[in-house]
C-alpha positions in Angstrom: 177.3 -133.5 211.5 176.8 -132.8 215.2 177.9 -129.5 216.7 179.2 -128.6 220.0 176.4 -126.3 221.7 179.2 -124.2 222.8 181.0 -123.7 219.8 181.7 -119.6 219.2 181.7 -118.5 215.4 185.1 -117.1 214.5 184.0 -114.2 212.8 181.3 -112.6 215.0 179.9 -113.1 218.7 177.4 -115.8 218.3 177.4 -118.9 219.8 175.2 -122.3 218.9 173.4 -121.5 222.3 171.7 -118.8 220.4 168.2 -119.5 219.2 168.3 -120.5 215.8 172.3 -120.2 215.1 174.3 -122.8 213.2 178.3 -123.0 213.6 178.6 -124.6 209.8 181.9 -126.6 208.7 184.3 -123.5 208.2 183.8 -122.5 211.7 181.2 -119.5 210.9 177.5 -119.5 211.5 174.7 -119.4 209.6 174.3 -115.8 209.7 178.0 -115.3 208.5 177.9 -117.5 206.0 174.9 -115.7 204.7 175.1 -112.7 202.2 171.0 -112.0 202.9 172.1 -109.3 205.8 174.7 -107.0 203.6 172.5 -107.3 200.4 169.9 -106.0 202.3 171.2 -103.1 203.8 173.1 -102.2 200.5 169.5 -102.3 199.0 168.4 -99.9 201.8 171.1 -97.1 201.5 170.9 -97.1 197.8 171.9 -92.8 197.4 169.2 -90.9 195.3 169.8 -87.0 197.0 168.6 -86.0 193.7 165.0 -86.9 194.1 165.6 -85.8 198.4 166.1 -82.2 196.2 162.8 -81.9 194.8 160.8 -83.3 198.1 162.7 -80.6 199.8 161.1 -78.1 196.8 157.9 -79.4 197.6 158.1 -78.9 201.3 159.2 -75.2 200.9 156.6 -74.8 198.4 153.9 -75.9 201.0 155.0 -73.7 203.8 154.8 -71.1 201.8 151.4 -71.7 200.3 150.3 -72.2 204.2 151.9 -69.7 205.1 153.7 -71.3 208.0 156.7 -71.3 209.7 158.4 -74.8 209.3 158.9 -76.9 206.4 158.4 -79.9 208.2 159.1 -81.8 212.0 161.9 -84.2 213.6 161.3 -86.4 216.4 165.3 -86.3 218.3 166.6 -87.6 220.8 170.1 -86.6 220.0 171.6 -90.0 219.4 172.8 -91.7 216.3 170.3 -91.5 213.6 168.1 -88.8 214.8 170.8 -86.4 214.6 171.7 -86.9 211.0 168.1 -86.9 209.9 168.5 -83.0 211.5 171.5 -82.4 209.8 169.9 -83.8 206.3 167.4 -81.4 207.0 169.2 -78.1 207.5 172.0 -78.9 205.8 171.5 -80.8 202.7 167.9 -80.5 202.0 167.9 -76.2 203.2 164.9 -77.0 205.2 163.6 -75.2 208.1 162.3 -78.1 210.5 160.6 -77.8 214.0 162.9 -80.3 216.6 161.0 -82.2 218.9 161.9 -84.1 221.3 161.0 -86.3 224.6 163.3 -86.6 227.6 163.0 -88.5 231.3 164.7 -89.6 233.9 166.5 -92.4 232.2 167.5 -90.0 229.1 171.5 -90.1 229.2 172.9 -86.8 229.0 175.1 -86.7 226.3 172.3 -87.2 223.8 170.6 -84.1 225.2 173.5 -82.0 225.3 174.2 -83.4 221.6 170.6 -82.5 220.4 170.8 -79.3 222.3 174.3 -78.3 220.5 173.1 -79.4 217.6 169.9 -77.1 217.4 171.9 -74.0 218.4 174.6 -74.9 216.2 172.2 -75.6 212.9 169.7 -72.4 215.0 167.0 -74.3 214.8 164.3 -74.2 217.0 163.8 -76.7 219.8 161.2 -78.0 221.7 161.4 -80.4 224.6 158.3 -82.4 226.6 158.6 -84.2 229.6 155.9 -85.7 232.3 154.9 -83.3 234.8 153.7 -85.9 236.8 156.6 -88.2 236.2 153.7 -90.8 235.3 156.9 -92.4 232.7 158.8 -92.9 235.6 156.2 -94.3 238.1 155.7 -96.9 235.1 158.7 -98.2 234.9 159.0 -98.4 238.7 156.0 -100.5 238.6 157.1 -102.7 235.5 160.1 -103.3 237.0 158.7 -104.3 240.2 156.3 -106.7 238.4 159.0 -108.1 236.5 162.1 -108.3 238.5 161.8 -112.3 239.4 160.7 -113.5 235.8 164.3 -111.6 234.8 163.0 -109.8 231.4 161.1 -106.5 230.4 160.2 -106.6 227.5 157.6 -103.9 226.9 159.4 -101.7 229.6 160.0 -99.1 227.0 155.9 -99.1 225.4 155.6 -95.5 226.8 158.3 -93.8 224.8 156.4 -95.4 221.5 153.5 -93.6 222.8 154.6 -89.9 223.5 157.1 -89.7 220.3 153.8 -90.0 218.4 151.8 -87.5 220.5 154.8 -85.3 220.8 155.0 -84.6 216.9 151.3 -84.9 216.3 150.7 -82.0 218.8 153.3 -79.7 217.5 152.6 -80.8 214.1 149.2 -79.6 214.3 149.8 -76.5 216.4 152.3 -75.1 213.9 150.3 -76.3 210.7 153.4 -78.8 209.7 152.1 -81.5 207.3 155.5 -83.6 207.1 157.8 -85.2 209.3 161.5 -86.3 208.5 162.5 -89.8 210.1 164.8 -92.7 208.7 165.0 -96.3 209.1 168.8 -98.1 210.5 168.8 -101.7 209.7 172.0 -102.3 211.8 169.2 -101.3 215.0 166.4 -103.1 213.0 167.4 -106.0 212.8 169.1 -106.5 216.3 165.7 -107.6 218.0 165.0 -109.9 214.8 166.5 -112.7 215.6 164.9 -113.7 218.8 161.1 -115.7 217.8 158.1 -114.5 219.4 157.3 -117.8 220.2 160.8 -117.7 222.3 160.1 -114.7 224.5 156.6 -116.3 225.4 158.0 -119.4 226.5 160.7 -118.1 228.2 158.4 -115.5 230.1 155.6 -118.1 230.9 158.5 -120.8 232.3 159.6 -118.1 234.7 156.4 -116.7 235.9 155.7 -120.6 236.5 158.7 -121.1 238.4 158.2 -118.1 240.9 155.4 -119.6 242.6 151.5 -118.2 243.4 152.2 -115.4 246.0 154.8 -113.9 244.0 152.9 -114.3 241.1 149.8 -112.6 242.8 152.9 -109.9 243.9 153.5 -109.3 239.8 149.9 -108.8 239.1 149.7 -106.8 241.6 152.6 -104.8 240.4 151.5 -104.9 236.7 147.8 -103.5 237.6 149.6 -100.1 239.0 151.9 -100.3 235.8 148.5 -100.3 234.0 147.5 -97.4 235.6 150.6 -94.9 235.4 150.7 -95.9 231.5 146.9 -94.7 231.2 147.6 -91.6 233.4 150.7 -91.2 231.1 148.6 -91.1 227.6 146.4 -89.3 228.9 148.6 -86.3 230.2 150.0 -86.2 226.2 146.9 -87.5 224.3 145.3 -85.2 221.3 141.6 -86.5 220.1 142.7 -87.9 217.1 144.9 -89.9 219.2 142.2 -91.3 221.6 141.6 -93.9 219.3 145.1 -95.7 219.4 144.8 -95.7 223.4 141.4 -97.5 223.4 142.3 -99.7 221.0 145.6 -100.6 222.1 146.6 -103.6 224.4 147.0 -103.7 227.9 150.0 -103.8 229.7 149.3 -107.6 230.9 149.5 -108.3 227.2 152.5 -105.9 226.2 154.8 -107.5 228.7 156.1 -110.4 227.2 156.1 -108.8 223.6 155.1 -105.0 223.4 152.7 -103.9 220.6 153.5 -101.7 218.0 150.7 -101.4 215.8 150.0 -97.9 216.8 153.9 -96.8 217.0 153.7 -95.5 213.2 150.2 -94.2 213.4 150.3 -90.8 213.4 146.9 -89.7 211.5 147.2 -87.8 208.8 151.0 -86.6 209.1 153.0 -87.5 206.0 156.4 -89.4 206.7 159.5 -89.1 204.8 161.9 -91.9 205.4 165.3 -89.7 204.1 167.5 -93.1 204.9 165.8 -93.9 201.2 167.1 -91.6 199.7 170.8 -91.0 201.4 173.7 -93.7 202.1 173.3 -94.9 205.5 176.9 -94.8 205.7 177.6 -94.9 209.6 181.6 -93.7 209.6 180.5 -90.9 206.8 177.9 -90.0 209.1 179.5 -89.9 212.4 182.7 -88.0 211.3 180.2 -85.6 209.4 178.6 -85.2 212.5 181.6 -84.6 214.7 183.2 -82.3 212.4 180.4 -80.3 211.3 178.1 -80.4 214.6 180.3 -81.2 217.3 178.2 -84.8 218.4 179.6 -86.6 220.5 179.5 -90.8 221.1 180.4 -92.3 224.3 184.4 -92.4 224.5 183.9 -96.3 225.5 182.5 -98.8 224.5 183.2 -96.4 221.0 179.4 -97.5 219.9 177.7 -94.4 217.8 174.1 -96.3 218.0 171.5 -97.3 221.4 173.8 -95.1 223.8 170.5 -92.5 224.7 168.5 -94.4 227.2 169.7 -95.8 230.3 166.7 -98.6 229.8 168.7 -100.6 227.1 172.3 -100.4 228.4 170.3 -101.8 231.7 166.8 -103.6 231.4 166.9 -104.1 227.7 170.1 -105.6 227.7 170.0 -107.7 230.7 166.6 -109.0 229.3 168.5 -110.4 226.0 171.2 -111.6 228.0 168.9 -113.7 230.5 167.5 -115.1 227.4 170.0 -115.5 224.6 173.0 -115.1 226.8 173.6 -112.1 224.3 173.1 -108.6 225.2 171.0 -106.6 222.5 174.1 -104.5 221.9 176.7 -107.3 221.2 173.9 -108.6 218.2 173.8 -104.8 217.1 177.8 -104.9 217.0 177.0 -108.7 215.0 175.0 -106.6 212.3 177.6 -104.1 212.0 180.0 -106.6 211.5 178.1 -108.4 208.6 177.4 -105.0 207.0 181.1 -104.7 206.5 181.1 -101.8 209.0 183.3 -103.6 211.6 185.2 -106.7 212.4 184.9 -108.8 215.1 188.5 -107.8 216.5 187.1 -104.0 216.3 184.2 -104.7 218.6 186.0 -107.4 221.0 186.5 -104.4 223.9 183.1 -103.0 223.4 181.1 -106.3 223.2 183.0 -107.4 226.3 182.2 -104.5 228.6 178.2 -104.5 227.4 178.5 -108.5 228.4 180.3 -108.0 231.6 178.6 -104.8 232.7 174.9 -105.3 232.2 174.0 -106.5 235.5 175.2 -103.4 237.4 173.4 -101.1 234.9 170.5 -103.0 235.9 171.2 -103.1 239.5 172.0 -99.7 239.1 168.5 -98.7 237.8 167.2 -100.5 240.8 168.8 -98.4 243.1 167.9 -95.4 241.1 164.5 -96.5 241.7 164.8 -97.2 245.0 163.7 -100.8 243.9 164.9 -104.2 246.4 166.0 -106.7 244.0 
């Protein structure tokens, strides 16, 4: 059977444009039709806040063998998950935890005043890092200036993969914390899963083909000084230990078209707890848990609890997956939602439209944030 290339699956917002996607017989596609997704996550959230109780012993039983302050450390930004890994700390566990977290210029402000709330609310102590050099900043400039007529940026957000790491491995060691608390959302996961590798590089060497030599001798150009704030960058935050991972990592001529994470989880010595294993990821639990108890707050529209902390994805992110897929990265997040048996399609319809019609004018307004000529 043939199929129409722009035939629309009725039950979420995939088209048969999309790499890889299928709209089979009864008018859903592939991914629909398949119960791989749910089983998957229902395998992930699988509750067990019994054996989270006796880590949590463990923990306390270390501090106080160390003799240090904190039971263990959080990496927050004061979005979605982050902020109920703090609230598993304090509140279910009984933990004392150090808060850590990383803010720029393109960090939207109702995560930080979340985070901030939060902390005061739970009192528990906060610290937060940012560039005094604004080197984060002058890299994006630069990427984005490199990449604005190939149309995608992937690797745009590398640096914040970077700091998280050195940010927790610093306070870590200065406060003799052996443990960190993090978790794992396969609604998020999986959002950028579904687009090959293969398919970002072609895509990305078509277009850098199609602008012609002197703006491609512009974009290297452009890319070298994004080279060079991301160096200055890790090594305003780097510890020893972590010299290793910027000497071995790739460059930012190679990170471009699909960025590196080999060095994201390596954080040398500090033990991670992934609590997500051992308590339901149940997102409507958790957010009205969250309102009630913490006072967090989502953006009132599009009503979408996850990816609303960083003005990169709602722009560059987003418009990078649309240019490509003719999706945005959040409308495939609202797809996994839907075949998680979180939402349905009609749930989503207002929020999906307004990330699809709105993307280019949060990236045009990042340009003029910039002070970037598109």
């Amino acid at each position: 059977m043939s199929y129409d290339q722009t035939r629309v699956c009725t039950t979420c917002f995939f088209d048969s444009n999309f790499p890889g996607v299928v709209i089979e017989d009864n008018g859903r596609c592939n991914h629909c039709n398949s119960a791989d997704f749910r089983t998957n996550v229902n395998q992930w959230t699988d509750s067990n806040p019994e054996q989270l109780c006796i880590i949590a012993s463990q923990l306390k039983e270390e501090r106080i063998r160390k003799g240090a302050k904190y039971d263990c450390i959080i990496g927050a930004s004061g979005g979605f998950d982050s902020s109920y890994v703090i609230y598993i700390a304090k509140q279910i566990m009984d933990l004392n935890p150090l808060v850590v977290s990383y803010s720029n210029d393109f960090t939207r402000r109702i995560a930080s005043d979340n985070l901030q709330r939060i902390c005061h609310k739970l009192k528990i102590d906060l610290k937060v890092v940012t560039s005094k050099h604004k080197y984060d900043k002058q890299y994006v400039k630069a990427f984005m200036e490199a990449f604005k007529e190939v149309g995608s940026y992937w690797g745009c957000c590398e640096f914040c993969g970077f700091i998280l790491n050195a940010v927790i491995y610093k306070f870590a060691k200065e406060n003799n914390i052996s443990t960190m608390l993090n978790s794992t959302n396969a609604y998020e996961d999986r959002a950028t899963q579904y687009l090959p590798k293969k398919y970002k590089k072609d895509y990305m060497l078509r277009n850098i083909y199609k602008i012609g030599i002197t703006k491609q001798i512009k974009m290297i150009y452009h890319m070298a000084k994004a080279q060079y704030y991301y160096d200055r960058f890790r090594f305003e935050f780097a510890t020893p230990s972590l010299i290793k991972a910027i000497f071995n990592r790739k460059t930012i001529f190679s990170l471009a078209p699909e960025p590196a994470n080999k060095y994201r989880n390596s954080l040398y010595g500090i033990n991670k707890i992934d609590v997500s294993k051992y308590i339901k990821w149940d997102v409507d639990n958790m957010i009205n848990t969250m309102e009630k108890e913490l006072g967090w707050e989502t953006p009132e529209m599009p009503y979408l609890p996850m990816r609303f902390d960083c003005e990169l994805e709602a722009g560059l992110i987003d418009q990078t997956f649309r240019n490509v897929t003719g999706k945005t990265m959040h409308t495939i997040l609202c797809n996994n939602l839907i075949y998680g048996g979180i939402r349905t399609k009609t749930d989503l319809e207002e929020t999906v439209c307004k990330y699809e019609t709105e993307v280019y004018a949060e990236s045009r307004r990042l340009f003029g944030k910039l002070n970037i000529k598109m």
